[in-house]
C-alpha positions as CSV (number, residue, x, y, z in Angstrom):
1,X,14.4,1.8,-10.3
2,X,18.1,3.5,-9.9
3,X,19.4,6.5,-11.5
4,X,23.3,7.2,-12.9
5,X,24.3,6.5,-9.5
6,X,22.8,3.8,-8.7
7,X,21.4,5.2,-5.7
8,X,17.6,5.8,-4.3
9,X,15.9,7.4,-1.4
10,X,12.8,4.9,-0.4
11,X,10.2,7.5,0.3
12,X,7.3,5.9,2.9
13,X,3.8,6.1,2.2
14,X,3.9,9.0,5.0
15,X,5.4,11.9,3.6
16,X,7.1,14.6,5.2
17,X,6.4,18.1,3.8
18,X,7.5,21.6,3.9
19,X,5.5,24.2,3.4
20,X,6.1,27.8,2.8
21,X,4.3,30.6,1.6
22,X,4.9,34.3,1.1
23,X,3.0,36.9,2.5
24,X,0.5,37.7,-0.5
25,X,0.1,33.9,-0.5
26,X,-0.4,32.6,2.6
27,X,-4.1,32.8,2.5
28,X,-4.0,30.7,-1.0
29,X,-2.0,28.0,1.1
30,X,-4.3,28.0,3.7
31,X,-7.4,27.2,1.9
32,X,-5.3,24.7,0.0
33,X,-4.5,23.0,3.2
34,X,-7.8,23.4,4.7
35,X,-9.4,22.0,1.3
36,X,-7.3,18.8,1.3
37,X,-7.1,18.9,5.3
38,X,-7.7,14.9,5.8
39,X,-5.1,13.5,3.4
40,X,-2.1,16.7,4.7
41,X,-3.0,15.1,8.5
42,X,-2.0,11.7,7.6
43,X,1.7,13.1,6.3
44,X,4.3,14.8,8.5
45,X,4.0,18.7,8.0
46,X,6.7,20.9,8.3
47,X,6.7,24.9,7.5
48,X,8.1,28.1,8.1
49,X,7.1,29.9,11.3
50,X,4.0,32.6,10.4
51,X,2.8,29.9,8.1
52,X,3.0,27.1,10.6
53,X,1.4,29.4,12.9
54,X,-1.4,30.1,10.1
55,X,-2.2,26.7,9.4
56,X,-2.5,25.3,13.1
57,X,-4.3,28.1,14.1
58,X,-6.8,28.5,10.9
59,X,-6.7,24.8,10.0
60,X,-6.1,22.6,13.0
61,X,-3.0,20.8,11.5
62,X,-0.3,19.9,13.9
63,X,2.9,21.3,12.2
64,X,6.4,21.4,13.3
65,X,7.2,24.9,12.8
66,X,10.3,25.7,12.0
67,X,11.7,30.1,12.0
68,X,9.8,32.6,9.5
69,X,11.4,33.0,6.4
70,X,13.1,35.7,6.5
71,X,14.7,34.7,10.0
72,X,16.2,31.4,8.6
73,X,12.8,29.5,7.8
74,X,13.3,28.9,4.4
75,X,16.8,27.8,5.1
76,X,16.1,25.7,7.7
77,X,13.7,23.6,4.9
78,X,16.7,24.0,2.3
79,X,18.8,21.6,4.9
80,X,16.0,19.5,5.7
81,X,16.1,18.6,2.1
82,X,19.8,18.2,1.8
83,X,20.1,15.8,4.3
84,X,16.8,14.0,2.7
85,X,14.0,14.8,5.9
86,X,11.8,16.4,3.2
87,X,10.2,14.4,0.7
88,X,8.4,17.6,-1.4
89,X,7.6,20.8,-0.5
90,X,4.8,23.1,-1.1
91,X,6.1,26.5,-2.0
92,X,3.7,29.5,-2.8
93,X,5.7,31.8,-3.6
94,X,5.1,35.5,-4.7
95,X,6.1,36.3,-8.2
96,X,5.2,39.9,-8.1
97,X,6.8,41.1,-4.8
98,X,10.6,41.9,-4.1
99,X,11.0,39.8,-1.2
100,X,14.0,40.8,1.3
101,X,15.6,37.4,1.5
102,X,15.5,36.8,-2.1
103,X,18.4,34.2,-2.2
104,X,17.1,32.0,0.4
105,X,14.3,32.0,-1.9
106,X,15.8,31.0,-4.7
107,X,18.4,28.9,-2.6
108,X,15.3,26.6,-1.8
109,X,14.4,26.4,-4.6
110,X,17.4,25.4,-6.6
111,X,17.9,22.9,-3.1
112,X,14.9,21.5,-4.4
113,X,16.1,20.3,-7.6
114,X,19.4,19.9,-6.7
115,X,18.1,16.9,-4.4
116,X,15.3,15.8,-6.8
117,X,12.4,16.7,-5.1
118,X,8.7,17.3,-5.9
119,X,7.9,21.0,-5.9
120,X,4.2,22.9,-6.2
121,X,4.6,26.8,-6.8
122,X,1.1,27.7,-7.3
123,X,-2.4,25.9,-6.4
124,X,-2.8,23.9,-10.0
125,X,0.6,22.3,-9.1
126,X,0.3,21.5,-5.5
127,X,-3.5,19.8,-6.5
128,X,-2.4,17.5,-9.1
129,X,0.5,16.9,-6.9
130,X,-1.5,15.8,-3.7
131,X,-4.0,13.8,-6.3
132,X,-1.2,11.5,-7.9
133,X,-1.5,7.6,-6.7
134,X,2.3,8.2,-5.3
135,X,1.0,10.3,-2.4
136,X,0.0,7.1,-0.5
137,X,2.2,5.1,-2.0
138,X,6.2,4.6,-1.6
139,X,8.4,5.8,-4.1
140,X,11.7,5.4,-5.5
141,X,13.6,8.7,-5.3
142,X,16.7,9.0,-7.7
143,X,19.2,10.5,-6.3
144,X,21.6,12.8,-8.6
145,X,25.1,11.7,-8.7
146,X,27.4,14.3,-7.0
147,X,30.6,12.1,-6.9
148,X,32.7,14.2,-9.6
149,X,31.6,17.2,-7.8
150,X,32.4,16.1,-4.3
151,X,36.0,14.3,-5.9
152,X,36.6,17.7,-7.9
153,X,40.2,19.0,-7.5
154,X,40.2,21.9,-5.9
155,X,43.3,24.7,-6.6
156,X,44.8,27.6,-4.9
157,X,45.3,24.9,-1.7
């Protein structure tokens, strides 16, 4: 399978995932992860600090925990996915709540599909997610085609 480009991303059967969760939804993630426990601990699990915190602490899982969201977490995950160490991330964010670092919000999540990456913002999406076939499986990840971007001219130089 290629894309425009050509290009793929092999992604192994073990995943790497971020996970992130606002406030008012940290306790949603946590009984997410808690519920699907024995298939996350087979993956490599990365998340922001009070949430990686959370989720050893509450869950057992052993997490590489990265700063709180607000303090650079969320765009510490944002490079991780640039520069393809992320394979999909879990994202509960809070729809209803003004969130102080609303850009690196919305900067991880355009990241996200910038790099073509599987993203669950709520429960329904992160369960049929973690259910598909390609969870233990390898997959074929497209990679967009940047090149007239990168090749751009660029004036006032």
């Amino acid at each position: 399978m290629t894309g425009p480009s050509g290009r793929t991303l092999e992604i192994e059967p073990r995943k790497r995932i971020g996970l992130v969760a606002h406030d008012n939804k940290k306790r949603d993630l946590v009984e997410w992860a808690r519920y699907n426990a024995p298939l996350l601990m087979q993956h490599d699990l990365y998340a922001t600090g009070t949430t990686g915190t959370l989720l050893e602490r509450e869950v057992g899982m052993t997490v590489t925990r990265l700063q709180s969201g607000p303090l650079g977490g969320d765009l510490q995950i944002g490079a991780m996915i640039a520069d393809g160490s992320i394979d999909f991330l879990v994202f509960f964010w809070d729809p209803l709540e003004p969130q102080p670092h609303d850009p690196d919000v919305k900067a991880l999540l355009r990241i996200a599909v910038v790099w073509n990456i599987p993203v669950a913002c709520n429960r329904a999406t992160a369960d049929f997610m973690i259910a598909s076939p390609l969870m233990t499986d390898g997959y074929e990840r497209l990679l967009p085609d940047y090149t007239a971007h990168v090749e751009r001219p660029i004036s006032g130089t």
